[in-house]
C-alpha positions in Angstrom: 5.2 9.3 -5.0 4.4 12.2 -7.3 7.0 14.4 -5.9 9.8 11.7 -5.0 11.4 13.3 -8.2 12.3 16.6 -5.9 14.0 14.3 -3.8 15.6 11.9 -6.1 16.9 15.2 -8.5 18.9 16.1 -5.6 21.1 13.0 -6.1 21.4 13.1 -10.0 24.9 14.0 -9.7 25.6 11.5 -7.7 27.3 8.3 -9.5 24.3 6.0 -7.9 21.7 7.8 -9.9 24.1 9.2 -12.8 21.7 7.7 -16.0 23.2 7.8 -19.6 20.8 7.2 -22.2 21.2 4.9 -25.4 20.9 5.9 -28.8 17.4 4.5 -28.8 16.4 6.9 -26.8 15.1 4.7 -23.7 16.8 4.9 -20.1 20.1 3.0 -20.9 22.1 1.4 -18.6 23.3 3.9 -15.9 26.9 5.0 -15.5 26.6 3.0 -12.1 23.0 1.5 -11.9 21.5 2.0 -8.1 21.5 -1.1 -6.1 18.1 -2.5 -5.8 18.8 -1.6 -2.0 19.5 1.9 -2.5 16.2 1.8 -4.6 14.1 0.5 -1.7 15.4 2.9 0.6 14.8 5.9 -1.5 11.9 5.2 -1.9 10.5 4.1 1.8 12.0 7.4 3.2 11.7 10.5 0.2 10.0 13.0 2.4 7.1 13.7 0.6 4.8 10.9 -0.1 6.7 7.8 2.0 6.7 4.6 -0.3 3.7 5.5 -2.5 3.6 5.4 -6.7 1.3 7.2 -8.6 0.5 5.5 -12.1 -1.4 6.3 -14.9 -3.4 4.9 -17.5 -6.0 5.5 -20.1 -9.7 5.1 -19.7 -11.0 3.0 -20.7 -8.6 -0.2 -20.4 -9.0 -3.5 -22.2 -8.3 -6.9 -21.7 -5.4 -8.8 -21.8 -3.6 -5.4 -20.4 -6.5 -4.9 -17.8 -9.5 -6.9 -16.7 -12.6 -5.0 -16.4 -11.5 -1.9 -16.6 -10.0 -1.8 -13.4 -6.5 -1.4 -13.1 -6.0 -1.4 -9.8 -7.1 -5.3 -8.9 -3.5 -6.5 -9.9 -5.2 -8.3 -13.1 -4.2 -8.2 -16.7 -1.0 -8.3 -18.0 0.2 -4.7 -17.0 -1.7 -4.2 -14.2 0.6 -7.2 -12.9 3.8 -6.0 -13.9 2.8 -2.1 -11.9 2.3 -4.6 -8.7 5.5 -6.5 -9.5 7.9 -3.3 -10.3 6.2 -2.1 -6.6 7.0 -4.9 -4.9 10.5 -5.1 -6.0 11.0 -1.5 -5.1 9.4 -2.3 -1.6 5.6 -0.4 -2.0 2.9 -1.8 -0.7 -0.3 -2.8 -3.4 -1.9 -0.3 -1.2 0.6 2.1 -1.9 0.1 2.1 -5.4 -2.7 5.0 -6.6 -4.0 5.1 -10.0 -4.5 8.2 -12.2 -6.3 8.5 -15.4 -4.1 9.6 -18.4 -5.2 9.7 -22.4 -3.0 7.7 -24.8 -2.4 10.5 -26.9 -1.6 13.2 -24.2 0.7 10.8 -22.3 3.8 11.4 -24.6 3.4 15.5 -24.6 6.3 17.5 -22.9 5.9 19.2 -19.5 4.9 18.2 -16.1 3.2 14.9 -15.6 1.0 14.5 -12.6 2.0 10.9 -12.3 5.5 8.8 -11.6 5.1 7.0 -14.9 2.5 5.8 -17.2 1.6 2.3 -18.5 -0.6 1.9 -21.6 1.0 -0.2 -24.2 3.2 2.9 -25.4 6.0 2.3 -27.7 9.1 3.8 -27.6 9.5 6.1 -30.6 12.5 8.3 -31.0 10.0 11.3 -32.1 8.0 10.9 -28.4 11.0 10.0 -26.5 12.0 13.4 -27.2 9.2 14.4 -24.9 9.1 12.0 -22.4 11.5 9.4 -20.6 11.0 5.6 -21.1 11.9 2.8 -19.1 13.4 -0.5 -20.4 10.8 -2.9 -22.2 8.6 -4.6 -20.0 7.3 -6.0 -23.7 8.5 -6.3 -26.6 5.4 -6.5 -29.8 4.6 -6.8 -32.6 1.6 -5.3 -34.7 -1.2 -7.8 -36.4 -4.3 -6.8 -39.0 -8.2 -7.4 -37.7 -11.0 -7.8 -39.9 -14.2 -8.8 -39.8 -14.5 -12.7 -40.6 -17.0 -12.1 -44.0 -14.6 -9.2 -45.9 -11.9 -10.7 -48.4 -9.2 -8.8 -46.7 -9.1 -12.1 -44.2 -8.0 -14.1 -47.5 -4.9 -11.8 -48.3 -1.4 -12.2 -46.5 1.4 -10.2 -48.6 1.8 -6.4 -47.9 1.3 -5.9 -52.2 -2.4 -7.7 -51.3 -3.3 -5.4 -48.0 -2.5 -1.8 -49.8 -5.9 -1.5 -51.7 -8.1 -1.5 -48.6 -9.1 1.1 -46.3 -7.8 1.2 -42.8 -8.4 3.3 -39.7 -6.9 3.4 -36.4 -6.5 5.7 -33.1 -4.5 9.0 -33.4 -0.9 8.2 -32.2 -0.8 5.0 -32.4 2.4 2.5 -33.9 -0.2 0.9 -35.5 -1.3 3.9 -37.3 2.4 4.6 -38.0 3.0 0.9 -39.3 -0.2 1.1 -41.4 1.2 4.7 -43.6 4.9 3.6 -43.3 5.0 -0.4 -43.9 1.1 -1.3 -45.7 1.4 2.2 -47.5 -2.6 2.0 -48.6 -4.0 3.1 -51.7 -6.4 5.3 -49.4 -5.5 7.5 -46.5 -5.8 5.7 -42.9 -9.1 7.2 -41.2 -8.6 7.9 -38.0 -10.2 8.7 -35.1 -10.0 9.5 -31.2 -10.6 6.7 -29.5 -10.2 3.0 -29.8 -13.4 2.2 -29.1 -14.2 4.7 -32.2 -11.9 2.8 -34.4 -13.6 -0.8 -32.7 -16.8 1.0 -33.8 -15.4 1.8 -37.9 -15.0 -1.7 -37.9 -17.8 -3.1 -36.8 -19.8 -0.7 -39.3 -18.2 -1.3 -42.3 -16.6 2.3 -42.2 -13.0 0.7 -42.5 -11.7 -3.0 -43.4 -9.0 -3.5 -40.8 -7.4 -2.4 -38.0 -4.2 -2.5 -37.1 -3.1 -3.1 -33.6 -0.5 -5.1 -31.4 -0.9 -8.7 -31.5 -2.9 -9.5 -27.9 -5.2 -6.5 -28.5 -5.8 -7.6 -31.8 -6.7 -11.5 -30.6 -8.6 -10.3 -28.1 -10.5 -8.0 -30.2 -11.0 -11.0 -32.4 -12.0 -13.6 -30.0 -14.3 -11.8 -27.3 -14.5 -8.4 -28.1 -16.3 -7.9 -31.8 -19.2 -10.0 -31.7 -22.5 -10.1 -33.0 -26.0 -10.2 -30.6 -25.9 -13.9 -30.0 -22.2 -12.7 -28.2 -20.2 -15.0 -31.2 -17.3 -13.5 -32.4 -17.1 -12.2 -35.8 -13.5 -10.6 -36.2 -10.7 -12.4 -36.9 -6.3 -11.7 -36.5 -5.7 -11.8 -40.1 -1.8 -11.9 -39.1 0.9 -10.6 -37.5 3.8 -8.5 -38.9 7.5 -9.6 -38.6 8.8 -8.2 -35.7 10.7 -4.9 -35.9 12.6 -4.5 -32.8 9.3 -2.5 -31.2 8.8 -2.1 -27.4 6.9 -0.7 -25.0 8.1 1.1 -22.1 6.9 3.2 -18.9 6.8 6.8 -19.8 8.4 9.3 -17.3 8.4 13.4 -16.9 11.4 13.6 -19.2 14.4 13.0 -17.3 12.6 12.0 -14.2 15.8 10.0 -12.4 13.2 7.3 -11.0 13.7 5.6 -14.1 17.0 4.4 -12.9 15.0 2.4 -9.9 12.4 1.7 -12.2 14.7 0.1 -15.0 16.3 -2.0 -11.8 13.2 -3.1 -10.7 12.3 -4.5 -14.6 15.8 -5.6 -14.7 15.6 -7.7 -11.4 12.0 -9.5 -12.8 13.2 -10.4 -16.0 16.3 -12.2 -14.0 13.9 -13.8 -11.8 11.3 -14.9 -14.7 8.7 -13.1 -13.0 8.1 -11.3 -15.9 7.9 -13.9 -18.2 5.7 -16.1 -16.0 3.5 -12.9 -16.1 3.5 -12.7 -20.0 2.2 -16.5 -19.8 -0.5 -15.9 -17.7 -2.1 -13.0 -18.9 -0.6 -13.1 -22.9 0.2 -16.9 -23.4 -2.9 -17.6 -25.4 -2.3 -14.8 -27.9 1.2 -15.7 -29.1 -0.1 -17.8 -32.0 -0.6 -16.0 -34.9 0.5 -16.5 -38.6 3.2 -13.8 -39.8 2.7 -11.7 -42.3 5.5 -12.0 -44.8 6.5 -10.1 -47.8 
């Protein structure tokens, strides 16, 4: 539906698609929200591209977001909620086309060659300056991974994490939450890719990580592991929650947020959404908090 927003733009002005946005910076709740029926039809009848999404994502994608690195078999936690949001807004699975985006380009201004973007992105006020976000379709928290043998596993209190060294992917909250709330003796390294920063890890090059919490466990129970396939990382803990979220990134103000933010709104009231959560991120809920 790349170029539904031509379409949609048209009716911006119109009270049914008239979107105020909330101090946060994410789409707030709309002068008068489109109907879920107004939505639909939109959608099934835009001239260019009838009923179809485009929807990006990085490449590589890991587990519990994805399941081997295929987004488009409707597995892994986000992968679900894309096929969810289209099936609420009446698109077919087959209707739904998937376009490779990086993490750190997806929150750049300008023209996006996709409807939205889904790739654990947290709202920020700094990117939503950039970009449009939807609602949450999860709200986080960040955790610490180590390897099992360093004595970083042993300390819990943000005074005991600041003297080790710490790396993490360019852009990330995690990197943010390591400089603004561990504030390290030694600068974060930090590097392009996750896998780079996996890599770091498993070398020695850095002590932790820092990454959201069902990442993190899965890093720690089936990712890092040593050649007899045993896992030898470990989720040190998890910070307090801070209110962060992640959201589907639009072409800043792209007005199919407004549908978008119905659809999320309509799953969350049906529990579709949190029977998605326990499916796919039920099993990486449990994890001591770090307190101060």
């Amino acid at each position: 539906m790349r170029k539904v927003r031509l379409v949609l733009a048209g009716l911006v002005g119109v009270s049914t698609f008239a979107v105020s946005y909330v101090a946060n910076g994410s789409a707030g709740a709309a002068t008068k929200a489109p109907s879920l029926a107004t939505c639909k039809a939109t959608i099934a009848n835009q001239e260019f591209a009838k009923g179809k999404l485009t929807v990006a994502t990085d490449n590589p994608v890991y587990t519990p977001w994805f399941v081997n690195n295929k987004p488009s078999n409707g597995k892994g936690y986000e992968s679900a909620v894309v096929y969810a949001i289209a099936s609420t807004l009446g698109v077919k699975k087959s209707n739904v086309n998937w376009v490779s985006e990086p993490f750190d380009s997806s929150y750049t201004p300008g023209h996006k060659a996709f409807d939205f973007d889904i790739n654990e992105i947290s709202y920020t006020a700094d990117r939503a300056k950039a970009v449009t976000f939807s609602t949450s379709y999860y709200d986080v928290q960040q955790s610490i991974v180590a390897l099992k043998k360093d004595r970083i596993v042993k300390h819990h209190t943000p005074a005991q994490l600041k003297t080790y060294q710490y790396g993490d992917q360019i852009g990330t909250t995690g990197l943010a939450y390591i400089n603004n709330f561990i504030k390290p003796t030694k600068p974060a390294r930090v590097y392009s890719t996750l896998d780079q920063a996996v890599a770091a890890l498993q070398t020695g090059q850095v002590d932790a990580l820092v990454i959201d919490t069902p990442t993190g466990q899965y890093m720690a129970s089936a990712q890092i592991v040593n050649k007899s396939n045993k896992p030898i990382a470990t989720q040190v803990g998890q910070f307090p929650s801070v209110g962060e979220h992640f959201g589907l990134l639009f072409q800043k103000g792209d007005p199919l947020v407004s549908c978008v933010n119905v659809a999320i709104s309509t799953l969350k009231a049906k529990g579709t959404l949190a029977a998605i959560a326990k499916k796919w991120l039920g099993i990486y809920a449990r994890v001591p908090v770090i307190r101060p």
